[in-house]
GUTILO-681069 format. One record per residue (C-alpha): residue number from 0; x, y, z. Coordinates in Angstrom, 1 decimal. Layout:
<gukols>
<NUM <X Y Z>>
...
</gukols>
This chain:
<gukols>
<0 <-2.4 -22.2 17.3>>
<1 <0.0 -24.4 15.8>>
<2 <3.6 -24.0 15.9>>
<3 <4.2 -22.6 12.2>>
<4 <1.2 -20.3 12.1>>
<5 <2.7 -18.9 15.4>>
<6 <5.7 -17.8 14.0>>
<7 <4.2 -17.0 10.7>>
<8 <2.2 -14.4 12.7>>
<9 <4.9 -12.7 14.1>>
<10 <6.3 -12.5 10.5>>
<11 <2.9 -10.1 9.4>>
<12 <3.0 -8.3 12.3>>
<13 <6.9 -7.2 11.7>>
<14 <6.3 -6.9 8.3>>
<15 <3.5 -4.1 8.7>>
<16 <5.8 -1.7 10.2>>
<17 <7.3 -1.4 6.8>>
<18 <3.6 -0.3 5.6>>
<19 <4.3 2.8 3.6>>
<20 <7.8 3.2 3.4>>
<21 <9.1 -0.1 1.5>>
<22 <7.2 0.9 -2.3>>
<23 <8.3 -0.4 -4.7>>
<24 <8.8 -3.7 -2.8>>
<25 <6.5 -5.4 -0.9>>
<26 <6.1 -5.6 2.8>>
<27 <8.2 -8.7 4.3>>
<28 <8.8 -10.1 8.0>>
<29 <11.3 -12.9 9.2>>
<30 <11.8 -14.9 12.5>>
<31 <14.6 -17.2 12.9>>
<32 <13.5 -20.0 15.6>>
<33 <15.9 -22.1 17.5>>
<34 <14.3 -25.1 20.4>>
<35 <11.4 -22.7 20.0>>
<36 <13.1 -19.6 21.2>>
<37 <12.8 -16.5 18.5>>
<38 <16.7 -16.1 18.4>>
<39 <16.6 -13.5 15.2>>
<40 <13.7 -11.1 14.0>>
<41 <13.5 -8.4 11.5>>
<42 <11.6 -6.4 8.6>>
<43 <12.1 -5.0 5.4>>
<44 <12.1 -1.0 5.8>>
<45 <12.9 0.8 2.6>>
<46 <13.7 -0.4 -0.7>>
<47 <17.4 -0.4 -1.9>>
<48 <17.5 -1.8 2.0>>
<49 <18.5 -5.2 3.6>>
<50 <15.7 -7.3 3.1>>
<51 <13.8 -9.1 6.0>>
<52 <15.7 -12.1 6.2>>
<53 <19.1 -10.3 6.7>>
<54 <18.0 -8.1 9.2>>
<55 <16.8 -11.3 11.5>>
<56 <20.0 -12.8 10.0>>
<57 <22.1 -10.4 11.5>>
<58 <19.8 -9.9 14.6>>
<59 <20.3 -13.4 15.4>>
<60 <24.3 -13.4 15.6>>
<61 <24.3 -10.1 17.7>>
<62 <22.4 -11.9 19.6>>
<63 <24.5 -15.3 20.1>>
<64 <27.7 -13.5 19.6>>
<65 <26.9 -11.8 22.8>>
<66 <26.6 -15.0 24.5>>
<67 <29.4 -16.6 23.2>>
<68 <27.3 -19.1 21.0>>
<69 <28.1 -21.5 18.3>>
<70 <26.7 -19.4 15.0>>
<71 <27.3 -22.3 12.8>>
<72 <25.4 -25.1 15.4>>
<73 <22.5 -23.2 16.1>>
<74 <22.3 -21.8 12.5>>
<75 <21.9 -25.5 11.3>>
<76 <19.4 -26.5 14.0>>
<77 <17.1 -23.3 13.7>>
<78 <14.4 -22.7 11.1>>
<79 <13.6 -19.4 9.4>>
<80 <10.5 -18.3 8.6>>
<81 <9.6 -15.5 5.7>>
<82 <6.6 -14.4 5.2>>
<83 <7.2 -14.1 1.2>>
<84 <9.3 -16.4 -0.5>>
<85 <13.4 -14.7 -0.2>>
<86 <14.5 -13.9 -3.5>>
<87 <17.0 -15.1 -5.6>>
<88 <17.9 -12.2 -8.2>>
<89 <20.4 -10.0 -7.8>>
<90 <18.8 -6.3 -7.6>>
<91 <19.7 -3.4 -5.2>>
<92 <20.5 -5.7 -2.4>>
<93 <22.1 -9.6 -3.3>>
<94 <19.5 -12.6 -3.0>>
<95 <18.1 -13.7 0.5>>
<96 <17.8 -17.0 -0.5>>
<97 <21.7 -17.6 -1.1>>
<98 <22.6 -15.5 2.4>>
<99 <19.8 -18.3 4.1>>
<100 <21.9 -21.1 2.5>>
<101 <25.7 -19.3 3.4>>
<102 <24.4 -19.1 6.8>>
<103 <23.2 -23.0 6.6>>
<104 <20.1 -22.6 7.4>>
<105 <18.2 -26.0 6.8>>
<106 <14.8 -25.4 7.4>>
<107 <12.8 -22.3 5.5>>
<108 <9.2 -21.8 6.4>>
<109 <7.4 -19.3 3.8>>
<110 <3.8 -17.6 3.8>>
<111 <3.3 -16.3 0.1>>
<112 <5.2 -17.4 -3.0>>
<113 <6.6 -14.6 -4.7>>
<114 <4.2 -13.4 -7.9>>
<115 <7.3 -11.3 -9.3>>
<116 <8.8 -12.7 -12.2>>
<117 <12.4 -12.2 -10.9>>
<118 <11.2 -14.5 -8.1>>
<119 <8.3 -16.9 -8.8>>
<120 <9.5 -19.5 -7.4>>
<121 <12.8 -19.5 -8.2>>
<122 <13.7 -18.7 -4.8>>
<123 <12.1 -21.7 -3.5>>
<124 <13.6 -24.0 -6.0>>
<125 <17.8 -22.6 -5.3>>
<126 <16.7 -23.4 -1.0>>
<127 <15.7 -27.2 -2.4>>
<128 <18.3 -27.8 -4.4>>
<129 <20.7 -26.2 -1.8>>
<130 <19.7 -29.4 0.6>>
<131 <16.7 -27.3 2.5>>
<132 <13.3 -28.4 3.7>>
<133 <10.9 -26.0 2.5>>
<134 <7.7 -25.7 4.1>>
<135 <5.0 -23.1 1.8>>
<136 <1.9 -21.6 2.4>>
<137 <1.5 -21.1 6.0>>
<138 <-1.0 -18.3 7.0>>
<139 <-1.3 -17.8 2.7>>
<140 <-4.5 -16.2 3.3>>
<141 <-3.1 -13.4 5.9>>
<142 <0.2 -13.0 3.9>>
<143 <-1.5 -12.5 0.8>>
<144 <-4.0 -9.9 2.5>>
<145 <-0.7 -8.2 4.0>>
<146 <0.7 -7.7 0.2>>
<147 <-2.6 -7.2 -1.5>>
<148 <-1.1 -4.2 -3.1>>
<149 <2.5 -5.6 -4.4>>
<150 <0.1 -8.8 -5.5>>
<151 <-2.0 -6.7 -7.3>>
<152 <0.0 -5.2 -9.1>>
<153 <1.6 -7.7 -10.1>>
<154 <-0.7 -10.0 -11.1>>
<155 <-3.0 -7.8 -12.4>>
<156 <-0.4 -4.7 -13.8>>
<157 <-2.6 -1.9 -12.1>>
<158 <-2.6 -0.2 -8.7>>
<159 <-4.8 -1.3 -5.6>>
<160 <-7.2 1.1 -5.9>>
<161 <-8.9 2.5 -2.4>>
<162 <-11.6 4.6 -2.8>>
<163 <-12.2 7.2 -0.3>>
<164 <-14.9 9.9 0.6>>
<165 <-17.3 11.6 3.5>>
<166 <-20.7 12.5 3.2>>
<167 <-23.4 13.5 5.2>>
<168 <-26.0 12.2 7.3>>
<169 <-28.5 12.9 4.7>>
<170 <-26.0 11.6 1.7>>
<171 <-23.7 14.5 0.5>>
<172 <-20.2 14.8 -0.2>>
<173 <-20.3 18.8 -0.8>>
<174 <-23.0 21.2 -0.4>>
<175 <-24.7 23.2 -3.2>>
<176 <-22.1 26.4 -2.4>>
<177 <-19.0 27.5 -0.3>>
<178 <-18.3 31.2 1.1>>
<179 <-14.3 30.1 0.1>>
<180 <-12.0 27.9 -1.4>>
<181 <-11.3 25.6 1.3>>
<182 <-13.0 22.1 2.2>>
<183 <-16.1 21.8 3.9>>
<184 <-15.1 19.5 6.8>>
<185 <-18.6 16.8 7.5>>
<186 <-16.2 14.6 9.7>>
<187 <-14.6 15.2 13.3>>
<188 <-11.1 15.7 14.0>>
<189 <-10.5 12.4 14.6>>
<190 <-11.6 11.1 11.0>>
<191 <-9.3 13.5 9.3>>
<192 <-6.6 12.3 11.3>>
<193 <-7.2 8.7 10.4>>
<194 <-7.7 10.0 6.7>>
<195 <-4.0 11.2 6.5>>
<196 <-3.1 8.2 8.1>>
<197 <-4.3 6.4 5.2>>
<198 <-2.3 8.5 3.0>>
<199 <1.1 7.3 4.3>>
<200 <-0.2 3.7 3.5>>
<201 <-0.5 4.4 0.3>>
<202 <1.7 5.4 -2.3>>
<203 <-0.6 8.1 -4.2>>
<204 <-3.7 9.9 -4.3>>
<205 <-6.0 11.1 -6.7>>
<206 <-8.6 13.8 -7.2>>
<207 <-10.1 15.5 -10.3>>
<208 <-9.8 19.0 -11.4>>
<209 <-13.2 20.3 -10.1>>
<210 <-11.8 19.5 -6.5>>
<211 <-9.1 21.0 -7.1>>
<212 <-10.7 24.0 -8.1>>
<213 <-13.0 24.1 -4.9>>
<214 <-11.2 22.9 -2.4>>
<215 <-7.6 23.8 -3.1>>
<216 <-5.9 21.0 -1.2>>
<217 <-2.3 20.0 -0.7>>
<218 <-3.1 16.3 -1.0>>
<219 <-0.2 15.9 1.8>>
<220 <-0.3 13.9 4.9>>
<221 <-0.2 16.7 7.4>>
<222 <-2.0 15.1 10.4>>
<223 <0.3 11.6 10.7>>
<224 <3.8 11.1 11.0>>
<225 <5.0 9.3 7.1>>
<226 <5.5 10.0 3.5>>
<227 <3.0 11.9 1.9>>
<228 <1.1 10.0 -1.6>>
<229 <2.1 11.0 -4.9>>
<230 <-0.5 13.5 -5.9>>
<231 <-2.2 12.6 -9.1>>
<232 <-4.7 15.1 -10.9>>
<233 <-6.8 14.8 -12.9>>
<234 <-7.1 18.1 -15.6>>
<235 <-7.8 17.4 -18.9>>
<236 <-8.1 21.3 -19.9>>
<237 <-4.9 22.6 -17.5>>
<238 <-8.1 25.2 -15.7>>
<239 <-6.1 24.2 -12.3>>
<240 <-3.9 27.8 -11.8>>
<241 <-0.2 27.5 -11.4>>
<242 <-0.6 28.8 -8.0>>
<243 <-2.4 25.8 -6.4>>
<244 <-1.1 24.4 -3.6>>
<245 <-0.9 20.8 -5.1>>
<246 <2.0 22.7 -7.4>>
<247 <3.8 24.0 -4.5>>
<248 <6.9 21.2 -5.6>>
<249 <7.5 19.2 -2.2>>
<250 <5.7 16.1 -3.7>>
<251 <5.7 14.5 -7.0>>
<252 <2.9 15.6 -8.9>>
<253 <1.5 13.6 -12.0>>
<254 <-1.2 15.7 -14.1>>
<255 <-3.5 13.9 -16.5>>
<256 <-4.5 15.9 -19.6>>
<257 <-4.9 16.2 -23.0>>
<258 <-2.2 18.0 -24.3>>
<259 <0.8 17.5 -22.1>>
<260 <3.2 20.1 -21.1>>
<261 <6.9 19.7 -20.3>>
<262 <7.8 18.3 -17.2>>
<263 <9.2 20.3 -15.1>>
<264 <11.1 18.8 -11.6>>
<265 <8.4 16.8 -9.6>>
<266 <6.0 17.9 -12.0>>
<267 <5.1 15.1 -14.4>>
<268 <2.4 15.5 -17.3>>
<269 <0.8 12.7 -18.6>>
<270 <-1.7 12.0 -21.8>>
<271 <-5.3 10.8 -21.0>>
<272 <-7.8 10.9 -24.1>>
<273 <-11.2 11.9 -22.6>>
<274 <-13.2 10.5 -25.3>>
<275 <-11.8 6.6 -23.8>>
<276 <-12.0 4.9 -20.5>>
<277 <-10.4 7.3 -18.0>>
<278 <-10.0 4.9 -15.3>>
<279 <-8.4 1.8 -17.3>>
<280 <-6.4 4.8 -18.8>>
<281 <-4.9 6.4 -14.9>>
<282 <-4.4 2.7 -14.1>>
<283 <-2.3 2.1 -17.1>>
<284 <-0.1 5.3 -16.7>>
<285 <-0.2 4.2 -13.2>>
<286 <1.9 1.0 -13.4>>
<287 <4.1 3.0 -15.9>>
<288 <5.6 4.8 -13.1>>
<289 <5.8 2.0 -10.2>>
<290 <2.4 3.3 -8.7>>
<291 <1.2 -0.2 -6.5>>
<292 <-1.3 1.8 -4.7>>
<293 <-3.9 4.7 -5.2>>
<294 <-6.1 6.2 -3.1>>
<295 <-9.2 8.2 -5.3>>
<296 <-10.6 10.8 -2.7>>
<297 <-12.8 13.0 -5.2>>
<298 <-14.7 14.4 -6.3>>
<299 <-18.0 12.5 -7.1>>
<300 <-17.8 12.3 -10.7>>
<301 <-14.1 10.5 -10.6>>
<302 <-14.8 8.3 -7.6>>
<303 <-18.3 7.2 -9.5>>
<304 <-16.3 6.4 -12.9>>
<305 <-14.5 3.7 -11.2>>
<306 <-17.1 2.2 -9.3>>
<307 <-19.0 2.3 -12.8>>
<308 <-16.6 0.1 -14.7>>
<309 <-16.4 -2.1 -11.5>>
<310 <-12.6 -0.7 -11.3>>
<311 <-11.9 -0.2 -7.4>>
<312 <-10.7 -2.8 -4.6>>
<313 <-11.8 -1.2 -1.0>>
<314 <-13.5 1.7 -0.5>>
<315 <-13.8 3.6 3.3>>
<316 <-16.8 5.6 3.8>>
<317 <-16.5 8.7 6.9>>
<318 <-20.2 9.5 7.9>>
<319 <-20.7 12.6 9.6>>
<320 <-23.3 14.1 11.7>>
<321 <-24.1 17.4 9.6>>
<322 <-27.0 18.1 7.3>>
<323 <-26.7 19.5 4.0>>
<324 <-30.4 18.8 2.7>>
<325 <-29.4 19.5 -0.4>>
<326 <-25.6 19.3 -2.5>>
<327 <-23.3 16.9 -4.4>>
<328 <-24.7 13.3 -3.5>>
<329 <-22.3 10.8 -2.5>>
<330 <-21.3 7.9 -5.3>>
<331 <-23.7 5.2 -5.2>>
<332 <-21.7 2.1 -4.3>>
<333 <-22.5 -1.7 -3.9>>
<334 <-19.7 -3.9 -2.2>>
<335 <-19.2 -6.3 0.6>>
<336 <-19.8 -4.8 3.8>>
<337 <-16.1 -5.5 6.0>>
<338 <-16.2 -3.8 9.0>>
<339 <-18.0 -0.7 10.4>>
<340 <-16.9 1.5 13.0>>
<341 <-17.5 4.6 15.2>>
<342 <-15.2 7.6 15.4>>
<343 <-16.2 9.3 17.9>>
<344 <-19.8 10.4 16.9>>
<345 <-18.7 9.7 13.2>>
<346 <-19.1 6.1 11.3>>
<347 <-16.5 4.6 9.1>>
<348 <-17.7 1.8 6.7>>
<349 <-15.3 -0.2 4.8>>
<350 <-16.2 -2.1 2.0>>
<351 <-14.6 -4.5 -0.4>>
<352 <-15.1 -5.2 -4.2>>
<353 <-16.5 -9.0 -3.8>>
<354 <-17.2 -9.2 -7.5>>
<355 <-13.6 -9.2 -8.5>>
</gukols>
């Protein structure tokens, strides 16, 4: 492995420790390398936070203060590497890229260029003109996979949509009836526990008013230590009762309908028309409230209405063991097979979107 992509690597692997808590902003690591010693090293946690760069920043001079180092020598002699390119705008925190050239730092090494406006490049352009050698694009690939969400929507002003279900041996995602309101669990332990997992990753969830309805579910992460999604429902007619347990008010709560009510604390109503393209509609209202990141876990009908209009990024598939022989059939879905996997005697199978 060459010497950048080394360093780079540690970069993505900080950075995904900041996977689910840092939303709005994306997910950034930084290593500060001096005679090819890793002398600094930090992530971005949370946003309104220090950013990457000045937690390895300050890392760094704990560090060599300790051993009675010269800061400003080994500052000018060590290179930092970012895996996105440090910012230059003033928002909750001031920009990274002025601290970098403060600290006279002369060598920058950068994954991803920055897609947000307030950035794009601008970043890169104040380190040039400040007298730095910038080196861009090492490991792209990996540290545009690492913010496919922030990139997403950004580039393309909707969330990164995950689709997400578990069906049967024989193909269904719910049998034909249910002795009470309560999930029908086709996957192990194990499954669920990854599955709540997942919903600390992201920043919501979505399910549509017949799951609701049957299945009464809290939508929370119960099962994994994180933030639990923003619920999102879909309930065109309001038939969900008040007492459901996704309007128990821990959690923001966004409800699509028709005619919307007032809000009321984390209780947010939004308009959907359901004579017009649902999806293109949830991904609109969506970005209206910061969403980067959805994950769409029912039921049928509103998982198939995005794979219809070719409107989903990943999807995870849980197959279980049971048989149903007869039910709700799972969505029908054509994608690029990624990786496939046992848990325990279940099978995960995640897919991407290769047609977008």
């Amino acid at each position: 492995m060459k010497i950048h992509e080394k360093y780079m690597s540690r970069c993505i692997q900080l950075a995904k420790n900041g996977l689910g808590t840092t939303y709005p902003n994306p997910l950034v690591g930084s290593v500060i390398v001096h005679n090819n010693v890793i002398i600094g090293e930090g992530w971005h946690y949370k946003a309104g936070s220090p950013h990457a760069e000045v937690h390895a920043i300050k890392n760094a001079e704990m560090r060599l203060t300790s051993e009675k180092s010269s800061l400003e020598n080994i500052f000018s002699e060590a290179t930092i590497y970012v895996s996105l390119e440090p910012c230059s705008h003033f928002g909750k925190t001031p920009p990274c890229a002025d601290l970098i050239i403060a600290k006279g730092i002369k060598k920058v090494v950068i994954g991803s260029t920055d897609p947000n406006p307030k950035v794009a490049g601008r970043g890169i352009k104040k380190l040039i003109e400040a007298g730095c050698e910038v080196i861009i694009g090492i490991l792209e690939t990996e540290c545009d996979e690492l913010n496919k969400r922030f990139f997403t929507f950004q580039n393309k002003k909707r969330p990164f949509i995950i689709l997400k279900w578990a069906e049967t041996a024989d193909g269904f995602i719910a049998p034909v009836s249910r002795k009470e309101q309560a999930p029908v669990w086709i996957t192990n332990e194990l499954s669920r526990q990854l599955t709540h997992k997942m919903r600390t990753e992201e920043q919501s969830i979505l399910v549509g008013t017949t799951t609701v309805l049957e299945d009464n579910p809290s939508l929370t992460a119960r099962d994994w230590k994180g933030y639990s999604p923003v619920r999102v429902v879909i309930d065109t007619e309001l038939k969900i009762p008040e007492t459901a347990s996704i309007y128990d008010g821990t959690i923001k709560t966004i409800v699509l309908c028709e005619k919307p009510k007032k809000h009321d604390g984390h209780l947010l109503y939004e308009p959907i028309k359901i004579s017009e393209d649902i999806p293109s509609q949830i991904c609109t209202i969506l970005y209206k409230h910061e969403i980067q990141s959805v994950i769409i876990e029912g039921g049928m009908r509103t998982i198939q209405s995005f794979i219809d209009v070719n409107l989903w990024d990943e999807a995870f598939v849980f197959k279980g063991k049971s048989i149903f022989k007869n039910g709700t059939p799972a969505p029908i879905l054509q994608g690029k097979v990624i990786e496939k996997m046992n848990i325990k005697n279940d099978e995960l199978i995640h897919f991407k979107n290769h047609s977008l």
